[in-house]
N, C-alpha and C positions, 0 to 999 in steps of 0.2 A: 289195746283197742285197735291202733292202727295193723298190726301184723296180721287179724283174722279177716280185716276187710280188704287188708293185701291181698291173699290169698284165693277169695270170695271173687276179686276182682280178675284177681289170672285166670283163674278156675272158668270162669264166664268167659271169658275172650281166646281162649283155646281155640274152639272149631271155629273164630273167623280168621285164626293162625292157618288151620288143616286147610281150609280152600285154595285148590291152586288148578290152576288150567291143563285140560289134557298136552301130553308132548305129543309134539308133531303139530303139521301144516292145517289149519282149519279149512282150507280152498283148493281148490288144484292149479291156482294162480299164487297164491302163496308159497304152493310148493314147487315149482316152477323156478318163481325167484331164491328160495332158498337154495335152490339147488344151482342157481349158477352163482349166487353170494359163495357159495361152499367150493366152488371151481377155483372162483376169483380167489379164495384166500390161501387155497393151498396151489397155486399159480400151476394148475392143470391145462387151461386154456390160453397160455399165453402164446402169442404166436413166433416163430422161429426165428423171424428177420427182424432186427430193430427197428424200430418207427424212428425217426429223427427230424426234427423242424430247420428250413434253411434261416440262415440269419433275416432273410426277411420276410419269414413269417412269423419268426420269434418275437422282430420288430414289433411286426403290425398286432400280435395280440396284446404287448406291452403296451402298444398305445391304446388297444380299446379298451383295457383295465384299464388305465388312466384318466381314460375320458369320462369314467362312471362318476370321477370325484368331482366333476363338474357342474353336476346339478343338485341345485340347492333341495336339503331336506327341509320341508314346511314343517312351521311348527305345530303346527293343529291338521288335522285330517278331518273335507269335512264328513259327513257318515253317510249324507244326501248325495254324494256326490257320485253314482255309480248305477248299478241294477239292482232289481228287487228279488227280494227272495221270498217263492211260494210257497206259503204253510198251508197243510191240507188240515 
């Protein structure tokens, strides 16, 4: 009894298996980005000279990550507390 309605069950749920999104960029903004993601990974764009930070700039970014631990996280957020958002 259970193996025909196995069956019965895959059989059904096939073509929302087959749906799948055309390939490639839906935007010419999306393609854009894709294509300099694609630079970045295969490190086509990288530049010649090495960038390096002096000790005190290394400093001063350690210290502004540091200062983020500083403020307390609220326990409750409240939901009034901001802008409104238009629904047409």
């Amino acid at each position: 009894m259970k193996l025909p309605m196995l069956c019965c069950t895959a059989l059904l749920t096939m073509p929302l298996a087959a749906q799948a999104i055309d390939a490639g960029p839906a935007s010419p903004q999306q393609q854009e980005t894709e294509g300099w993601l694609l630079l970045q990974s295969r490190n086509l764009a990288a530049s010649p000279q090495p960038q390096s930070a002096t000790p005190t700039e290394r400093e001063l970014a350690l210290q502004r990550w540091l200062k983020k631990y500083h403020y307390e996280i609220p326990d409750l957020y409240d939901p009034d507390a901001g802008g409104k958002v238009e629904t047409k």
